[in-house]
N, CA, C, O and CB atoms as a CASP TS submission, in Angstrom:
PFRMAT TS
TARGET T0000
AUTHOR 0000-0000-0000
METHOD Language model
MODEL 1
PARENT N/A
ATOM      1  N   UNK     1      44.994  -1.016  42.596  1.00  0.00           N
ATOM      2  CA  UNK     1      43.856  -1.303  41.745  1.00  0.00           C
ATOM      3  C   UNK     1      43.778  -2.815  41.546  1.00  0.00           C
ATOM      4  O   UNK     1      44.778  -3.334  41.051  1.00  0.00           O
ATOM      5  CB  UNK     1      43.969  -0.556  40.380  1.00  0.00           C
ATOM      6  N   UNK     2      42.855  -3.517  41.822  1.00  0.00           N
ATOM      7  CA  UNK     2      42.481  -4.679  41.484  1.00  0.00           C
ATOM      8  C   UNK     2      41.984  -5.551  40.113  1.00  0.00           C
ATOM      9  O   UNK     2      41.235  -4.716  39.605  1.00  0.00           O
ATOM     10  CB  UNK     2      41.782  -4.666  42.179  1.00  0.00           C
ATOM     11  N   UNK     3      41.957  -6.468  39.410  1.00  0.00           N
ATOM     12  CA  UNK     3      42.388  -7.290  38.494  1.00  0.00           C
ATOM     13  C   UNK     3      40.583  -6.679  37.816  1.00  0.00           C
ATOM     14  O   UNK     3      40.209  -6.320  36.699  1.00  0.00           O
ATOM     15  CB  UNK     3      42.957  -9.220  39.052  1.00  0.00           C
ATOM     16  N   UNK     4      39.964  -6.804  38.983  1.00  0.00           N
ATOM     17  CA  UNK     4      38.373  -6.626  38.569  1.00  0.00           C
ATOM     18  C   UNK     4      38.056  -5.158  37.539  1.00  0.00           C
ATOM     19  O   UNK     4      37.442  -5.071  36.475  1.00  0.00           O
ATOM     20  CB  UNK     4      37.393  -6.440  40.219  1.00  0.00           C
ATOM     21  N   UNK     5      38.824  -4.005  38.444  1.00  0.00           N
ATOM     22  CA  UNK     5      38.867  -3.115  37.680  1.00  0.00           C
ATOM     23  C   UNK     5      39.143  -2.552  36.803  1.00  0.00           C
ATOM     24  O   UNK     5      38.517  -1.714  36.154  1.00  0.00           O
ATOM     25  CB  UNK     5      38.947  -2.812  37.849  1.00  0.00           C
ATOM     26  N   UNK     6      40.689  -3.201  36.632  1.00  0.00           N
ATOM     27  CA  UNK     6      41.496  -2.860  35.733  1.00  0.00           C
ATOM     28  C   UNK     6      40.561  -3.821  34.270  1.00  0.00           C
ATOM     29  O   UNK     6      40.827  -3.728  33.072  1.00  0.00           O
ATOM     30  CB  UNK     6      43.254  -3.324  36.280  1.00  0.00           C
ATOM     31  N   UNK     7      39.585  -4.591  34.848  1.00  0.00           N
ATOM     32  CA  UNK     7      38.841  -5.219  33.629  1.00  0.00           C
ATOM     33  C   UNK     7      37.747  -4.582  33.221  1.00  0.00           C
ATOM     34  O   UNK     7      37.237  -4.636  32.102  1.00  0.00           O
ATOM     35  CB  UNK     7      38.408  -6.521  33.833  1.00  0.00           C
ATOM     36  N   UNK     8      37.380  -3.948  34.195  1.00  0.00           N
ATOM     37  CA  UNK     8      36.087  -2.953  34.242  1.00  0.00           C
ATOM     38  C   UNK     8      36.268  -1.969  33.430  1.00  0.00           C
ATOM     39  O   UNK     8      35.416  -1.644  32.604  1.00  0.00           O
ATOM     40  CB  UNK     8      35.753  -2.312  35.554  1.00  0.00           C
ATOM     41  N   UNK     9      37.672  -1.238  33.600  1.00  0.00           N
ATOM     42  CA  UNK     9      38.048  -0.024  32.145  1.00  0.00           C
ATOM     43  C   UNK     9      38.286  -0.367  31.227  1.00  0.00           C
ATOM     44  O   UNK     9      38.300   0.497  30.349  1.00  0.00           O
ATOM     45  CB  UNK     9      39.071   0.851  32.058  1.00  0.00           C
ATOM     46  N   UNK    10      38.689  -2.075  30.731  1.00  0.00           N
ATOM     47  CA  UNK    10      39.197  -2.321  29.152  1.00  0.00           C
ATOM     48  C   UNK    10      37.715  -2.405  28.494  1.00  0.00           C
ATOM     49  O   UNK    10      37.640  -2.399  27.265  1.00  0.00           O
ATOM     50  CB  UNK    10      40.269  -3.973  28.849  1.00  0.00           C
ATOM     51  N   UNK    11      36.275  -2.500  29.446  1.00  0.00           N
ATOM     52  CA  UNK    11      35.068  -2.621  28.490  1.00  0.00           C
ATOM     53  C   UNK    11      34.996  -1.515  27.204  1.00  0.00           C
ATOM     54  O   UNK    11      35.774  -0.561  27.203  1.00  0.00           O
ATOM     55  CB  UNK    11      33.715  -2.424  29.426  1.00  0.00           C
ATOM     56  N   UNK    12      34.228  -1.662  26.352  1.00  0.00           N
ATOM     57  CA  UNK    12      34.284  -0.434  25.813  1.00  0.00           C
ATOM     58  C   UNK    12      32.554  -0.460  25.461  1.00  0.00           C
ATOM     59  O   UNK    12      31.861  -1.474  25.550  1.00  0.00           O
ATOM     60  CB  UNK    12      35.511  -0.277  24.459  1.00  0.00           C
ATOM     61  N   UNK    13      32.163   0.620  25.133  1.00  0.00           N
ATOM     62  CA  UNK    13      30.486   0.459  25.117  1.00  0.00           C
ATOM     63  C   UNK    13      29.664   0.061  23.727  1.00  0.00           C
ATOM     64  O   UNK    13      29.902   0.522  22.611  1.00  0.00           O
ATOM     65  CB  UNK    13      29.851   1.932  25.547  1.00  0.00           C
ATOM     66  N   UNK    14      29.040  -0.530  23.936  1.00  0.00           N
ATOM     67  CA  UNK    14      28.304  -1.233  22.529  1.00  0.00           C
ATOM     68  C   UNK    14      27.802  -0.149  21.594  1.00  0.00           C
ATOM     69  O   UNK    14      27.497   0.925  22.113  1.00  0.00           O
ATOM     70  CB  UNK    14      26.886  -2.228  22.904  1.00  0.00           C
ATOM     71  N   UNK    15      27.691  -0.278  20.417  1.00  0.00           N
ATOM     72  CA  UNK    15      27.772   0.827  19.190  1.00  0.00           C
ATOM     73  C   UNK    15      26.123   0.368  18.575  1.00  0.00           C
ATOM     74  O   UNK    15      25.664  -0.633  18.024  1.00  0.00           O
ATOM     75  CB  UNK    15      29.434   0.494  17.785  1.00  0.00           C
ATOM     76  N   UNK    16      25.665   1.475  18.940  1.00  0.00           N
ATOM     77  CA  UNK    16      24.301   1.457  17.892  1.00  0.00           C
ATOM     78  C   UNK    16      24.272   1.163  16.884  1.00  0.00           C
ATOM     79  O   UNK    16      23.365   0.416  16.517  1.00  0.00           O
ATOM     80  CB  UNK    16      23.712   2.389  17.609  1.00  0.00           C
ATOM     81  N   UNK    17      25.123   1.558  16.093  1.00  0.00           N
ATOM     82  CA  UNK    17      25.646   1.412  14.295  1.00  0.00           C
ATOM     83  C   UNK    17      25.495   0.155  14.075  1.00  0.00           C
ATOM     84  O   UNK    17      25.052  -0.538  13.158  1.00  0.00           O
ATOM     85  CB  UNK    17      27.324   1.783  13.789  1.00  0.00           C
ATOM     86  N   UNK    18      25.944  -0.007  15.082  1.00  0.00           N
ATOM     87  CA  UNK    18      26.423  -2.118  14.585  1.00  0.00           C
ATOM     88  C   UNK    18      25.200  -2.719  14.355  1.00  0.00           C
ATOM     89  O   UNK    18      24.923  -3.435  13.393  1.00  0.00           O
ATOM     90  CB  UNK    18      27.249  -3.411  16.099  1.00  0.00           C
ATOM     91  N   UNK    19      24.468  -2.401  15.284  1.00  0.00           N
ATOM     92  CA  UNK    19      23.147  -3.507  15.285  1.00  0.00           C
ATOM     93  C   UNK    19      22.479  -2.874  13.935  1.00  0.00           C
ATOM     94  O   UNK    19      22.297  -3.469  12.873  1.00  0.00           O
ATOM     95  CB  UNK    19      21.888  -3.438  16.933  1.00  0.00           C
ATOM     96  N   UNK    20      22.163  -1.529  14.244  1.00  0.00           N
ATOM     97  CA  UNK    20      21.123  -1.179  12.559  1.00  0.00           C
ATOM     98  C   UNK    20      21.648  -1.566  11.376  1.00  0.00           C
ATOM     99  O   UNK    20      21.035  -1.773  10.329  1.00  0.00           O
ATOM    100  CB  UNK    20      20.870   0.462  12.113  1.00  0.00           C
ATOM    101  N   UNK    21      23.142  -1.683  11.642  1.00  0.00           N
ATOM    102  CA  UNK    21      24.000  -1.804  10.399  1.00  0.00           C
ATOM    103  C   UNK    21      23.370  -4.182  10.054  1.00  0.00           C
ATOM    104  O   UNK    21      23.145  -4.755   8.988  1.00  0.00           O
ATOM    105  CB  UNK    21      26.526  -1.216  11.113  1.00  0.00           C
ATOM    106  N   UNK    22      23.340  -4.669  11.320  1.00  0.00           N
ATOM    107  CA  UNK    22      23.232  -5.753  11.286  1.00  0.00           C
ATOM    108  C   UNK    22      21.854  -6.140  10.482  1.00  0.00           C
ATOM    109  O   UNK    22      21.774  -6.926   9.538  1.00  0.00           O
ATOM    110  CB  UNK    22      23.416  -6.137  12.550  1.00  0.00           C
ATOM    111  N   UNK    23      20.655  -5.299  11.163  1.00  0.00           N
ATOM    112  CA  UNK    23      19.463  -5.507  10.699  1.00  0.00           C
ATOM    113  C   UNK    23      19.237  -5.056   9.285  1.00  0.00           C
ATOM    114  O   UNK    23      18.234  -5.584   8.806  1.00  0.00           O
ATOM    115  CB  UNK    23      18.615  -4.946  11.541  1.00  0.00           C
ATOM    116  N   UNK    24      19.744  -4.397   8.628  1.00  0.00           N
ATOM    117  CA  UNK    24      19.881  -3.696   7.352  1.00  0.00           C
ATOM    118  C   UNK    24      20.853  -4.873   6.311  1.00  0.00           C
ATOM    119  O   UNK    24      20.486  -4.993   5.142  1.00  0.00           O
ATOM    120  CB  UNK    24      20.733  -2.021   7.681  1.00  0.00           C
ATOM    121  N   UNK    25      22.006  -5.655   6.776  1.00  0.00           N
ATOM    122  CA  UNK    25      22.379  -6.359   6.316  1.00  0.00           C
ATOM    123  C   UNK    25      21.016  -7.700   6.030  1.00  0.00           C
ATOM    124  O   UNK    25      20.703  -8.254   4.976  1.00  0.00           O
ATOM    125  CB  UNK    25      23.571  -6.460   7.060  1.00  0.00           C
ATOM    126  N   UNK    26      20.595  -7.833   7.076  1.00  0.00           N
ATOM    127  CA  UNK    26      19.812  -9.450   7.358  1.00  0.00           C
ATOM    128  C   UNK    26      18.464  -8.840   6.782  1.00  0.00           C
ATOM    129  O   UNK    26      17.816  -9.884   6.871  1.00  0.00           O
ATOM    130  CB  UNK    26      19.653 -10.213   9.377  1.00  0.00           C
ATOM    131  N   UNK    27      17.592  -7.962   6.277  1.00  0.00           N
ATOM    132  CA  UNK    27      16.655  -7.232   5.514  1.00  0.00           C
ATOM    133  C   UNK    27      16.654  -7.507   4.002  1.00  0.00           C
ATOM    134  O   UNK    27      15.842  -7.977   3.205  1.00  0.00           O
ATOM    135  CB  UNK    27      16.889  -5.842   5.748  1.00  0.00           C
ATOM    136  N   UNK    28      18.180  -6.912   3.927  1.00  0.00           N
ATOM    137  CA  UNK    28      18.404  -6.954   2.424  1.00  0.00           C
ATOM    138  C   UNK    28      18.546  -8.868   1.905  1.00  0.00           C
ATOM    139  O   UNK    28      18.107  -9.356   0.864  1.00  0.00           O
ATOM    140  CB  UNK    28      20.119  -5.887   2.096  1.00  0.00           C
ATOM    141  N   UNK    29      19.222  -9.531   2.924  1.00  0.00           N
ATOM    142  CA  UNK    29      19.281 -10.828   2.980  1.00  0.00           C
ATOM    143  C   UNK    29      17.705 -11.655   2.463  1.00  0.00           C
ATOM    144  O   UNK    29      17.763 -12.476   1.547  1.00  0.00           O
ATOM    145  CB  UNK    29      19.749 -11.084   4.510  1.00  0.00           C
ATOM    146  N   UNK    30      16.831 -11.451   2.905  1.00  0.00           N
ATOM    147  CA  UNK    30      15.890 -11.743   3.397  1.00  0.00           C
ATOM    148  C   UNK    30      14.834 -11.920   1.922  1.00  0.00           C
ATOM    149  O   UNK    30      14.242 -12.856   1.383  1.00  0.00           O
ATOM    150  CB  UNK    30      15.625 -10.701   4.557  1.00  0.00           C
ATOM    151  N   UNK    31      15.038 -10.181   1.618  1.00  0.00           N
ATOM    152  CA  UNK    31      14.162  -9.292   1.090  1.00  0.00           C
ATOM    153  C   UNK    31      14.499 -10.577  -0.658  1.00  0.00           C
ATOM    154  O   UNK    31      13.689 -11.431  -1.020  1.00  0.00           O
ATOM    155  CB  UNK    31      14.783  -7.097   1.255  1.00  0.00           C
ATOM    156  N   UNK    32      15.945 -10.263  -1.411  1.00  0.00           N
ATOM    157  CA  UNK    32      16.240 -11.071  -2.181  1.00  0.00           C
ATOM    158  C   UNK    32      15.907 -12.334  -2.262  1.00  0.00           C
ATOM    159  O   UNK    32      15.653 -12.856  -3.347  1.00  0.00           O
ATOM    160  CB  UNK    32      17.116 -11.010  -2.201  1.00  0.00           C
ATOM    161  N   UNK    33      15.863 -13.064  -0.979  1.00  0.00           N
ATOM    162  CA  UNK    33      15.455 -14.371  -0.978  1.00  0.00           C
ATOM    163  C   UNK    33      13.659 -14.514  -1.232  1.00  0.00           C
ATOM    164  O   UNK    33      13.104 -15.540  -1.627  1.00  0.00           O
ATOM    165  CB  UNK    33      16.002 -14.976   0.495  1.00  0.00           C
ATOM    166  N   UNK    34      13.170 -13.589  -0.990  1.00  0.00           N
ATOM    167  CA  UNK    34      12.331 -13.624  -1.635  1.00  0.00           C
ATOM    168  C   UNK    34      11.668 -13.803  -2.393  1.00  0.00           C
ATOM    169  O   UNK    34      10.801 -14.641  -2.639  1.00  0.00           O
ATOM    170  CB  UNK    34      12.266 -13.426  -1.664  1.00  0.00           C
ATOM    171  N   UNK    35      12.411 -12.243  -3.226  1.00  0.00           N
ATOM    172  CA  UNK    35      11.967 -12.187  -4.603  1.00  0.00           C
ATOM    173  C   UNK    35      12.402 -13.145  -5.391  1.00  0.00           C
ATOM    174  O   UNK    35      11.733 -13.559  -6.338  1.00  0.00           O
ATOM    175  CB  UNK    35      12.274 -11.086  -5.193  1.00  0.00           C
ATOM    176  N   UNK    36      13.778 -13.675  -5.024  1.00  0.00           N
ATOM    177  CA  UNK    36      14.370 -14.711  -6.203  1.00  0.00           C
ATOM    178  C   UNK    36      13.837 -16.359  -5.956  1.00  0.00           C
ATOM    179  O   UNK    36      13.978 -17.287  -6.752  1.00  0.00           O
ATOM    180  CB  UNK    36      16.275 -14.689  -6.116  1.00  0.00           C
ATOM    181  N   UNK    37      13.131 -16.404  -4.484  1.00  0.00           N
ATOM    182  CA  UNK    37      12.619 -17.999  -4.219  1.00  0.00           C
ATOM    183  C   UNK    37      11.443 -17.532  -4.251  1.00  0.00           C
ATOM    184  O   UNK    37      10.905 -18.579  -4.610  1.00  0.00           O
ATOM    185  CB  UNK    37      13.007 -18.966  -2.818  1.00  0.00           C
ATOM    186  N   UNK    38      10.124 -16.403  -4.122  1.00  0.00           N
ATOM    187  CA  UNK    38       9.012 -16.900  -3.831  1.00  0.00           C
ATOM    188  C   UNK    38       8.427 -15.993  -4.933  1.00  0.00           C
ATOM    189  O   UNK    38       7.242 -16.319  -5.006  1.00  0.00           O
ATOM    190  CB  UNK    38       8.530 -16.859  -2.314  1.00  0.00           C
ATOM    191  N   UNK    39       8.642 -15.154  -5.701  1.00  0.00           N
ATOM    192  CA  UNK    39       8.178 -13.876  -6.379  1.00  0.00           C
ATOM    193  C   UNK    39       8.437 -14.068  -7.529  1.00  0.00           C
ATOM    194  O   UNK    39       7.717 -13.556  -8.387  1.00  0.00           O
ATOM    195  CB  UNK    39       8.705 -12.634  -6.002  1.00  0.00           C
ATOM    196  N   UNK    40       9.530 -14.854  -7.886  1.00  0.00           N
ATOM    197  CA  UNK    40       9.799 -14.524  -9.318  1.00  0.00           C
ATOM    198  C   UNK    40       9.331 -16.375  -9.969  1.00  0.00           C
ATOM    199  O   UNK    40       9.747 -17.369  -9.374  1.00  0.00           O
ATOM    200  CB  UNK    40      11.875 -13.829  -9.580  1.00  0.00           C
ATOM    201  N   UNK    41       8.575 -16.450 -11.036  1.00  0.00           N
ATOM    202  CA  UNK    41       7.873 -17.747 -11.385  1.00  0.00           C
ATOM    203  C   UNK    41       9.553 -18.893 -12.030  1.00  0.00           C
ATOM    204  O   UNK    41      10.626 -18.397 -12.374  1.00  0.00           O
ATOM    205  CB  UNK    41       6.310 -17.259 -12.972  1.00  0.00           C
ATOM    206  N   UNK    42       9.288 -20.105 -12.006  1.00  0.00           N
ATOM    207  CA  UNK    42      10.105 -20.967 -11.708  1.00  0.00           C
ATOM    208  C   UNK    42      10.271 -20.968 -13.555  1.00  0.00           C
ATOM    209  O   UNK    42       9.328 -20.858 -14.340  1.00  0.00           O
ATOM    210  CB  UNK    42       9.552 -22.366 -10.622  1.00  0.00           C
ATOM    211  N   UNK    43      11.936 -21.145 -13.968  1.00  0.00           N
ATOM    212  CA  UNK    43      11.513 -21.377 -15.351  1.00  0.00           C
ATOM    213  C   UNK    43      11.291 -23.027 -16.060  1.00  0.00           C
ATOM    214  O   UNK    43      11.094 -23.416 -17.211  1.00  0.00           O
ATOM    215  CB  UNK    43      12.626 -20.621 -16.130  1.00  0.00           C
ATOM    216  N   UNK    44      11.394 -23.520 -15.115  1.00  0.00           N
ATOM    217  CA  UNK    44      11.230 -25.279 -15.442  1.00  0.00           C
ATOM    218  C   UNK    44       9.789 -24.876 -15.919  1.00  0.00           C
ATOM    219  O   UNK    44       9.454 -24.922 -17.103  1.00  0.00           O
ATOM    220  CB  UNK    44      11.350 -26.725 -13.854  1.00  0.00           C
ATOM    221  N   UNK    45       8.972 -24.481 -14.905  1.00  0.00           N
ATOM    222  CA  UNK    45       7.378 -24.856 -15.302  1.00  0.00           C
ATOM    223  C   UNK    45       6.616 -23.335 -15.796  1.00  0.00           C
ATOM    224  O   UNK    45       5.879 -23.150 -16.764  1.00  0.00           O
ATOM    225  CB  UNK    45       6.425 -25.610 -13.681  1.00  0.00           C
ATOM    226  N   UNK    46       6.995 -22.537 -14.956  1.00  0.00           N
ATOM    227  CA  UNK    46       6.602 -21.346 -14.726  1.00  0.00           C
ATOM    228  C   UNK    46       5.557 -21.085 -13.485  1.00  0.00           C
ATOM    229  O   UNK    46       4.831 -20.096 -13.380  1.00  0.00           O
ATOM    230  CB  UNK    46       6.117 -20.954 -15.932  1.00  0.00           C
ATOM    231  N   UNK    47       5.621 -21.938 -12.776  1.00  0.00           N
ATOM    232  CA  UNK    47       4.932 -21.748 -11.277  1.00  0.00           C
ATOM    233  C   UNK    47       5.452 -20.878 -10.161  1.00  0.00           C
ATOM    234  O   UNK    47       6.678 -20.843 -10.271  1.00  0.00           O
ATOM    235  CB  UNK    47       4.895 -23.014 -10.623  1.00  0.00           C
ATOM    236  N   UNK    48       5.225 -20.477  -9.587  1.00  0.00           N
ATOM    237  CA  UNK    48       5.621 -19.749  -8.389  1.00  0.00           C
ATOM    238  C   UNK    48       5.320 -20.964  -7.555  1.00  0.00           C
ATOM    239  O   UNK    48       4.461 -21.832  -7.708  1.00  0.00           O
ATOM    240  CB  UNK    48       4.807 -18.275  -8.007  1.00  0.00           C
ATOM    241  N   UNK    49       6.313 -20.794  -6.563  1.00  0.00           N
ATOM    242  CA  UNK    49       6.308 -22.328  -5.311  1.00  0.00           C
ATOM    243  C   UNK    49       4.674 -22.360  -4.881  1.00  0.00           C
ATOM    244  O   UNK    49       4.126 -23.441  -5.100  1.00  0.00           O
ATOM    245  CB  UNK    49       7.548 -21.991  -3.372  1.00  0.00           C
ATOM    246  N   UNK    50       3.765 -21.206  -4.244  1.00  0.00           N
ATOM    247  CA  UNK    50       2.863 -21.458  -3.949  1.00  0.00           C
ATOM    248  C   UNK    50       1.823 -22.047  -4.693  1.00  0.00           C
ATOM    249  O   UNK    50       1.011 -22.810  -4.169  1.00  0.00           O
ATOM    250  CB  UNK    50       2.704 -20.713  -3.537  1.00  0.00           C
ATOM    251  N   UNK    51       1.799 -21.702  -6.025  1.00  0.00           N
ATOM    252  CA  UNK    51       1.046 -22.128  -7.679  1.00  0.00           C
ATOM    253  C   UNK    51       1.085 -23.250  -7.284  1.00  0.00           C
ATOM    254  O   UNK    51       0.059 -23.762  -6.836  1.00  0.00           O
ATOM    255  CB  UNK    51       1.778 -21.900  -9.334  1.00  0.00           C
ATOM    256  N   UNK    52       2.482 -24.066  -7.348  1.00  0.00           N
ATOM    257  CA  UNK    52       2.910 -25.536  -7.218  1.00  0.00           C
ATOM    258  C   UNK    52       1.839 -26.349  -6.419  1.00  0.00           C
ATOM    259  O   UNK    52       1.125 -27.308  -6.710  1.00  0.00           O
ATOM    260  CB  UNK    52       4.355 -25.652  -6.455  1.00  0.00           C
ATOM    261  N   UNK    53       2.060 -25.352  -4.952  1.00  0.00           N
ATOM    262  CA  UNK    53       1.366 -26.242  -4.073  1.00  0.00           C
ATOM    263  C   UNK    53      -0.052 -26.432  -3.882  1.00  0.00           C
ATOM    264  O   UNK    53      -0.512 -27.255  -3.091  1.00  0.00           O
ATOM    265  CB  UNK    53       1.740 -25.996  -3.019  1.00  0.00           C
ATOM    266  N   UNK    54      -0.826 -25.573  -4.699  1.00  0.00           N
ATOM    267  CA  UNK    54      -1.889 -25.014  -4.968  1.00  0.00           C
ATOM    268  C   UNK    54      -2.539 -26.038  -5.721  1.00  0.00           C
ATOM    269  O   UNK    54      -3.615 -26.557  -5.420  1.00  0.00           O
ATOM    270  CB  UNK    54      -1.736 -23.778  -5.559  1.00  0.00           C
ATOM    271  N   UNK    55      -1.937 -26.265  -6.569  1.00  0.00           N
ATOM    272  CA  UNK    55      -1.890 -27.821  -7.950  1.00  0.00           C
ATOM    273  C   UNK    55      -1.785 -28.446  -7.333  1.00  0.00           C
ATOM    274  O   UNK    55      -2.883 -28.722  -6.848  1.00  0.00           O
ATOM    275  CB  UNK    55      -0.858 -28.265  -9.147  1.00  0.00           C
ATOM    276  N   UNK    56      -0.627 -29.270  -6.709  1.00  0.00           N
ATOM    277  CA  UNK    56      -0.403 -30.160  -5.901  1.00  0.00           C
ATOM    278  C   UNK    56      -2.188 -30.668  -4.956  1.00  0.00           C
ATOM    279  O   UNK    56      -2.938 -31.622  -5.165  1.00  0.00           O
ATOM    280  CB  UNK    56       0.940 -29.426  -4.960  1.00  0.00           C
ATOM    281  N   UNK    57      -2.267 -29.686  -4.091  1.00  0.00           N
ATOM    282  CA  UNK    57      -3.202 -30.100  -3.483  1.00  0.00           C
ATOM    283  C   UNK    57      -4.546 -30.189  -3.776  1.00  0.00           C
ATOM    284  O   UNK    57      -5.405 -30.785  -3.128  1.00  0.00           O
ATOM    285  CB  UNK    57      -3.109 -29.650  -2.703  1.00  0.00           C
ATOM    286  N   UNK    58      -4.707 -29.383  -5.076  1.00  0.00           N
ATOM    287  CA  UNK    58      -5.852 -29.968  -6.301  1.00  0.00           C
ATOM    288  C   UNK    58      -6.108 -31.200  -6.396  1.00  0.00           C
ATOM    289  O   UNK    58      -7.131 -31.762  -6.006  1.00  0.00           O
ATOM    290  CB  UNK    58      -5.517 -29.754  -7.679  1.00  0.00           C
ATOM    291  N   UNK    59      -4.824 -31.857  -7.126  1.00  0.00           N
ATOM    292  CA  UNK    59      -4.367 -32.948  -7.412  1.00  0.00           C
ATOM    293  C   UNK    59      -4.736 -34.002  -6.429  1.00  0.00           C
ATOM    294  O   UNK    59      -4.812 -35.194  -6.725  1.00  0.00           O
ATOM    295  CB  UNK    59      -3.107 -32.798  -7.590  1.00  0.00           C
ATOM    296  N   UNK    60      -4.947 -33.546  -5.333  1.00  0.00           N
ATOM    297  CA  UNK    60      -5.271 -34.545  -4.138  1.00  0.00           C
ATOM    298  C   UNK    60      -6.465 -34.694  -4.024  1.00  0.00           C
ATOM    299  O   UNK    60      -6.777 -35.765  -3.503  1.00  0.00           O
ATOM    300  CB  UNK    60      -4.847 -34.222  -2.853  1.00  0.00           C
ATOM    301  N   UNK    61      -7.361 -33.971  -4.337  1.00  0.00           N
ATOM    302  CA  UNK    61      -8.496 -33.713  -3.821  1.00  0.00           C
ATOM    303  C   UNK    61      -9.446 -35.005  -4.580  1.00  0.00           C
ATOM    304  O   UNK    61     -10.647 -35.113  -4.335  1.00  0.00           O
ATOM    305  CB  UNK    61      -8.901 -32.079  -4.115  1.00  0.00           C
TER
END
């Protein structure tokens, strides 16, 4: 048996679990960053980031 093969049987096969398990991790990641950066109003001012920029570019006008 050759070096190739004997490498060919140590593969083992990739696990479905893992990845849904990955995307379900990086979702929930995501989902929080959200709510806690774009959803929930700022308590310095009480703006939501977009409010901000909304003013902001009032302000320019």
């Amino acid at each position: 048996m050759s070096d190739l093969d004997k490498n060919i049987e140590d593969i083992q096969p990739i696990s479905d679990n893992a990845v849904s398990d990955l995307y379900e991790d990086w979702f929930l990641d995501y989902a929080s960053y959200v709510i806690l950066e774009r959803a929930i109003p700022s308590i310095d001012d009480g703006f939501k980031p977009v409010q901000r920029r909304i003013l902001h570019s009032m302000n320019m006008i």
